[in-house]
C-alpha positions in Angstrom: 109.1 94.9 100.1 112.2 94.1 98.4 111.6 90.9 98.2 107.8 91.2 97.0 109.0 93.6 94.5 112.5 92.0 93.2 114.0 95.7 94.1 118.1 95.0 93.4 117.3 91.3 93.8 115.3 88.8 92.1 111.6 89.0 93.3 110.6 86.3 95.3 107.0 85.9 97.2 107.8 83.3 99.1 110.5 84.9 100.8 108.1 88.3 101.0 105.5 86.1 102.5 107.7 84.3 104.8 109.7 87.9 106.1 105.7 89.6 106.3 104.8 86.7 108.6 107.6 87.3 111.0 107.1 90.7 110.8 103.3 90.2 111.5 104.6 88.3 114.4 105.5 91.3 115.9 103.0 93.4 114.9 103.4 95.4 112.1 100.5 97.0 110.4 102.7 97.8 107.4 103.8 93.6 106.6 99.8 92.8 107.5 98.5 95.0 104.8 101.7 94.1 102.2 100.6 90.7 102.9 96.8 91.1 103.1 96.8 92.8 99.6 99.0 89.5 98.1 96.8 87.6 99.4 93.6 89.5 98.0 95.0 89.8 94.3 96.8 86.7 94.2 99.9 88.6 93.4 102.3 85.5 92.9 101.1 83.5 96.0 97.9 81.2 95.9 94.4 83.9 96.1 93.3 83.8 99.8 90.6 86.6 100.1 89.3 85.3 103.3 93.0 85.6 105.1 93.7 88.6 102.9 90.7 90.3 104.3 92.0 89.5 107.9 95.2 91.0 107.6 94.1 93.8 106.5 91.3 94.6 108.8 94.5 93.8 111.7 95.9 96.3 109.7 93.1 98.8 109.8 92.7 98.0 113.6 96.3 98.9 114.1 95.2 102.2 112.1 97.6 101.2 109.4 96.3 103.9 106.6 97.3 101.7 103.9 94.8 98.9 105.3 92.0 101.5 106.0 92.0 103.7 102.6 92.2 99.3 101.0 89.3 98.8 103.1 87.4 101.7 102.1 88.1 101.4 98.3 87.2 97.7 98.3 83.7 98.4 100.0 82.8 101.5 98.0 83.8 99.2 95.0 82.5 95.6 96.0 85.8 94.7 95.2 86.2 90.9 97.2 84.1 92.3 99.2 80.1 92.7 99.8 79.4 96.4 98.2 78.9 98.5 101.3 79.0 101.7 100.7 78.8 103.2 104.7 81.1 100.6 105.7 83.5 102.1 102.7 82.9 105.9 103.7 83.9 105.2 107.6 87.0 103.3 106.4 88.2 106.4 104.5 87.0 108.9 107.6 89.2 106.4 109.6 92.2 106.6 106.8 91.9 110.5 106.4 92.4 110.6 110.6 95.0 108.3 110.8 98.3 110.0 111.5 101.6 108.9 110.5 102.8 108.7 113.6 105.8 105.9 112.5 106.9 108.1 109.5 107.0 111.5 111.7 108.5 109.5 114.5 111.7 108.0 112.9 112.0 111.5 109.9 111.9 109.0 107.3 111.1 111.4 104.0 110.0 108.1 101.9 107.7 106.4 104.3 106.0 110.3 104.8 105.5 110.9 101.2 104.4 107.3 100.6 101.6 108.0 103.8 100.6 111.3 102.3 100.0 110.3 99.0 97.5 107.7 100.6 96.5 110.4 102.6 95.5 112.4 99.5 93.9 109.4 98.0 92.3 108.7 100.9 91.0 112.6 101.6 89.3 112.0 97.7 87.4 109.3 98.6 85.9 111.2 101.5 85.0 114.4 99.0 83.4 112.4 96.6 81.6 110.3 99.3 80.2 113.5 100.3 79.9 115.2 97.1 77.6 112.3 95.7 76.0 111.4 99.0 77.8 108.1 98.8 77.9 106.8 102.2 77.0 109.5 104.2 74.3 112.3 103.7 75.7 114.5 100.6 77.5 117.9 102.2 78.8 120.4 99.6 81.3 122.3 102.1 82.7 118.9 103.5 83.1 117.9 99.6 85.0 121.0 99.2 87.1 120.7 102.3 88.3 117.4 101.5 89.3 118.1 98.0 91.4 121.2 99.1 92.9 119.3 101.3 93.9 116.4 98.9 95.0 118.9 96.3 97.2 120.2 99.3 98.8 116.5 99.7 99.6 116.3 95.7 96.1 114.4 94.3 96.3 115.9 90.8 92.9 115.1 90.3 91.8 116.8 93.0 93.9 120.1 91.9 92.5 119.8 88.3 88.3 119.6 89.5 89.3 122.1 92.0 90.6 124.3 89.1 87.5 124.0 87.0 85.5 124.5 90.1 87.6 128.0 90.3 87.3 128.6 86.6 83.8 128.2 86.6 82.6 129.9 89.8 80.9 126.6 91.0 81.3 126.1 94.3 83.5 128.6 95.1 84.3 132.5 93.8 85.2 132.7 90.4 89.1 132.9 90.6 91.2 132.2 87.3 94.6 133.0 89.0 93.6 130.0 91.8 92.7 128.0 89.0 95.9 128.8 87.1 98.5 127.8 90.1 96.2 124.3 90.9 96.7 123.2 87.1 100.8 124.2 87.6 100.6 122.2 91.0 98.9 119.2 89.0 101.1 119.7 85.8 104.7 119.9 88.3 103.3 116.8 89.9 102.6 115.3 87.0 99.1 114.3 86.5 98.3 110.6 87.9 
């Protein structure tokens, strides 16, 4: 990651790619979907959607939640990808289930608030698949569950349609005092 992002030093791909490679070597889900996503975008290496899209579904397999919430996005988008939009829906079911088991493991603070923050993207995905029907048959209740619980992992979108929701009694009773302490939650966050 330093390399790929010239973090101290100056950024160089090549090197990334080479250090992912070894890393993929010995299986790493994190260096398959760094990789997989330079590959996809281009991001100073030749495009190579094809391998791109193969690192990243190793990834997934690996239940790397970076890979799987990529995965989803991509299909629910069509982005270098076929549009599929139940393929994109069980990616982000997959992504909103995996566990951070690496981060929890070794205590590492970054790696955990890096995973939840996927985590909450991840749990939005799955409450506006459900919401619209996108995916999946629509389910109001599930919508709601999802959002909460990407408002609970910091989504600031998610706190500020939860705090309309509560402003405007849809969904969910009427509660100006929730709404009030999910736009402070958004606004402390800072809204992404």
């Amino acid at each position: 990651m330093v390399l790929q992002q010239g973090i101290g030093i100056n950024k160089d791909a090549g090197k990334a790619a080479y250090w992912f490679s070894r890393a993929i070597a010995g299986g790493n889900s994190s260096a398959m979907t760094n990789l997989g996503t330079m590959y996809i975008k281009g991001t100073d290496i030749e495009a190579d959607t094809i391998k791109g899209l193969e690192l990243l579904e190793r990834g997934a397999g690996l239940g790397n939640i970076a890979a799987l919430y990529n995965l989803a996005y991509m299909n629910l988008m069509g982005t270098a990808v076929e549009k599929n939009l139940k393929k994109g829906f069980d990616y982000a079911v997959r992504a909103v289930n995996a566990v951070p088991k690496e981060a929890i493991e070794k205590d590492d603070e970054r790696t955990l608030r890096n995973k939840n923050s996927i985590l909450a993207d991840a749990e939005f995905l799955v409450a506006a698949c459900y919401d619209d029907g996108v995916g999946t048959q629509p389910d109001k209740a599930l919508a709601l569950k999802y959002l909460n619980l990407s408002a609970s992992h910091g989504n600031t979108k998610a706190c500020m349609i939860l705090a309309d929701m509560y402003d405007n009694g849809i969904g969910v009773e009427k509660n100006s005092e929730k709404a009030r302490e999910l736009r402070e939650r958004a606004a402390a966050d800072g809204l992404k």
